[in-house]
C-alpha positions as CSV (number, residue, x, y, z in Angstrom):
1,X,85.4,-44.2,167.9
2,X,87.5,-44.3,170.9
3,X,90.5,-45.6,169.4
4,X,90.1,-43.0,166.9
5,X,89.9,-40.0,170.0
6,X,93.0,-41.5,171.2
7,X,95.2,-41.6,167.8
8,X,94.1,-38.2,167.3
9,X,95.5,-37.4,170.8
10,X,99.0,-39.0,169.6
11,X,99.2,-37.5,166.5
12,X,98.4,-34.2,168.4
13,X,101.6,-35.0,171.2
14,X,103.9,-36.0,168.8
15,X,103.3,-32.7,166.6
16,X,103.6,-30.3,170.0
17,X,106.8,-32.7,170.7
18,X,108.3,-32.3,166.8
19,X,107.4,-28.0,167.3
20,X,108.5,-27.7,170.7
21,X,111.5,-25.6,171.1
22,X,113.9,-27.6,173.6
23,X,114.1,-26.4,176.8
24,X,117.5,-24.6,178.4
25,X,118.2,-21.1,179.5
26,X,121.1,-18.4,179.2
27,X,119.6,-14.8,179.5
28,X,116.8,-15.4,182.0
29,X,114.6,-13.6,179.6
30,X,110.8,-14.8,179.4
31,X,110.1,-13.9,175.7
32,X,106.6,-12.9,175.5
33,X,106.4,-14.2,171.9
34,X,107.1,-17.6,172.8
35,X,106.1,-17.8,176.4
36,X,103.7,-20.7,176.2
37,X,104.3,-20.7,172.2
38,X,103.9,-24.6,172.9
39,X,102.4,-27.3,174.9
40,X,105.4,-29.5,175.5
41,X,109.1,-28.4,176.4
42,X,111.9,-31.0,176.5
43,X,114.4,-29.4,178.7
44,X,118.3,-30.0,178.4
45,X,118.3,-32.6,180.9
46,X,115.5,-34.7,179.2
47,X,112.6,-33.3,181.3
48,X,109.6,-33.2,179.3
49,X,107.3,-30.3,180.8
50,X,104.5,-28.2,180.3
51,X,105.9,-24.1,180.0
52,X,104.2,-21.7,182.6
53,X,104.4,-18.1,183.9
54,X,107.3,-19.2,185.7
55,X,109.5,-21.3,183.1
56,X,112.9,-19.5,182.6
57,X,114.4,-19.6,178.9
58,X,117.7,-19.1,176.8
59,X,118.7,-18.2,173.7
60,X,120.9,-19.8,171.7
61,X,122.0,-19.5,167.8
62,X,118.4,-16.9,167.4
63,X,116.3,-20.0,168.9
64,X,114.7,-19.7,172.7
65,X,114.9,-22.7,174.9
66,X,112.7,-23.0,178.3
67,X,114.2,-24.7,181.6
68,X,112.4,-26.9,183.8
69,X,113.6,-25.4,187.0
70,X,115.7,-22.5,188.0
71,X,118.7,-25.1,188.6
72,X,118.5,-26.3,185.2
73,X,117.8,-22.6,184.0
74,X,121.7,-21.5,186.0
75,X,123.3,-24.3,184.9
76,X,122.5,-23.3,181.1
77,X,123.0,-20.3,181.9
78,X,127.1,-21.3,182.4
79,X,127.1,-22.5,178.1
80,X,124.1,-21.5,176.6
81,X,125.6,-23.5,173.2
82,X,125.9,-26.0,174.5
83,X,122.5,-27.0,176.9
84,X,120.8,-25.8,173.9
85,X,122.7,-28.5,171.8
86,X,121.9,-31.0,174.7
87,X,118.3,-29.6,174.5
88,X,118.1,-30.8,170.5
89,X,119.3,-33.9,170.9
90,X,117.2,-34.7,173.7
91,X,114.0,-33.7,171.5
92,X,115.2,-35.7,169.1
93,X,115.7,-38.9,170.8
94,X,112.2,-38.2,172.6
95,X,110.7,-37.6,169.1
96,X,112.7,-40.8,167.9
97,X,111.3,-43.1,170.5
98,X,107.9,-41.6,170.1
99,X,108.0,-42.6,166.7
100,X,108.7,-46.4,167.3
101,X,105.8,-46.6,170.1
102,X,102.2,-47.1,169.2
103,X,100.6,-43.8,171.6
104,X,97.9,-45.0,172.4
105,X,96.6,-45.0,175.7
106,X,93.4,-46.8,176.5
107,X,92.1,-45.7,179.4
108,X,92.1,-42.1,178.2
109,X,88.3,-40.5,179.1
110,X,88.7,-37.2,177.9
111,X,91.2,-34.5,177.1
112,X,90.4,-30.8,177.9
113,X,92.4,-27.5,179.1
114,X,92.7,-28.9,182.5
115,X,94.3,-31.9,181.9
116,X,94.1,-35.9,180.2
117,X,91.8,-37.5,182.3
118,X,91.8,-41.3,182.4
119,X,90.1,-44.6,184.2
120,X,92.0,-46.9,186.3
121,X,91.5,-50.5,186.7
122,X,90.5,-49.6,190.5
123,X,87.7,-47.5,189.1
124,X,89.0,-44.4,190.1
125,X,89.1,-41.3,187.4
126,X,92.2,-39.1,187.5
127,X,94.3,-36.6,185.5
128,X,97.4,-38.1,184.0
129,X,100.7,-35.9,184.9
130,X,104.3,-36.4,185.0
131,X,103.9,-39.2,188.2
132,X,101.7,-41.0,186.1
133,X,102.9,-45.4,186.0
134,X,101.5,-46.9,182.3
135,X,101.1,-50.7,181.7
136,X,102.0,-51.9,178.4
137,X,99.4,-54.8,176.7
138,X,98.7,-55.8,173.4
139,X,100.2,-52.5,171.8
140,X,98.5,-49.9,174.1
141,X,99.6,-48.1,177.2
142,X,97.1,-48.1,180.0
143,X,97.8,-45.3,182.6
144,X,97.3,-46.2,186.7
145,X,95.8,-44.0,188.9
146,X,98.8,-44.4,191.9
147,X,102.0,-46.4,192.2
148,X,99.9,-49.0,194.4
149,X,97.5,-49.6,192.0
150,X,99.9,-49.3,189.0
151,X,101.9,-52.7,191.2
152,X,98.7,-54.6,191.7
153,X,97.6,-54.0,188.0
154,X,101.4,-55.6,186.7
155,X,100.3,-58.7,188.4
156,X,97.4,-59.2,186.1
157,X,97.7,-56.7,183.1
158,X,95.2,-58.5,181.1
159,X,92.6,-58.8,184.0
160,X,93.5,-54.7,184.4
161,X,92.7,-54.7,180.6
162,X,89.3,-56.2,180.2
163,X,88.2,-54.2,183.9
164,X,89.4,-51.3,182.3
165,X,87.5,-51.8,179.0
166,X,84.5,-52.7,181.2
167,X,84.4,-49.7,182.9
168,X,84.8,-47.8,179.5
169,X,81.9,-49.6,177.4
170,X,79.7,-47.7,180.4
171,X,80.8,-44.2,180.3
């Protein structure tokens, strides 16, 4: 049953990551239409990112592309064709190496509006963001709570494992 919460999961990010328009700006223009149209933005210069109130877009060829920062969002702003351009193929190879990786990430707890929250091997639960180190072992991705912990874990990824699946047969 877990596994099966967790390939949903996937199947969910790599759909918001195949819709989601890539992110660049030209015009500065938040279009209320597509203001938070998506989950997932993959911004010209490969940042993936999560559109807010803030996020400044461009438009390019009739599409809309959001900008991870205002830096990003002037620098499009000098060729709009061409950060939008750099905004597709970044999607693409994201959505191209998403496609070759097995998603899964084992430690995964629950999934709600606030956030992914996962287990570490420490014991600790935490939301997953953008800081967030993974382990690789035996096809799945296991996410750390901290850098520190995500070093000791590489030392012994499969005792990280079997602590981690520990924890999980007793939630």
């Amino acid at each position: 049953m877990h596994h099966n919460r967790i390939s949903i999961l996937a199947g969910m990010l790599l759909l918001a990551l195949t819709i989601v328009l890539p992110a660049v700006a030209a015009d500065g223009a938040k279009p209320a239409a597509n203001q938070f149209a998506n989950d997932f933005a993959v911004c010209a210069c490969g940042k993936i990112f999560v559109p807010d109130a803030s996020t400044e877009y461009i438009t390019s060829g009739g599409q809309q592309y959001a900008c991870c920062t205002h830096a990003c969002h002037e620098m499009a702003m000098k060729d709009p064709v061409a950060s939008a351009k750099m905004a597709e193929v970044q999607t693409q190879q994201l959505i191209g190496q998403l496609t070759h990786l097995k998603l899964g990430v084992g430690n995964v707890i629950a999934v709600t509006e606030k956030g992914t929250k996962a287990v570490c091997g420490c014991g600790k639960q935490f939301t997953i963001d953008e800081t967030t180190e993974y382990l690789s072992y035996d096809g799945k991705s296991y996410a750390c709570c901290s850098h520190g912990c995500h070093e000791m874990a590489a030392k012994d990824i499969p005792g990280t494992v079997k602590a981690v699946e520990k924890q999980l047969a007793t939630m």
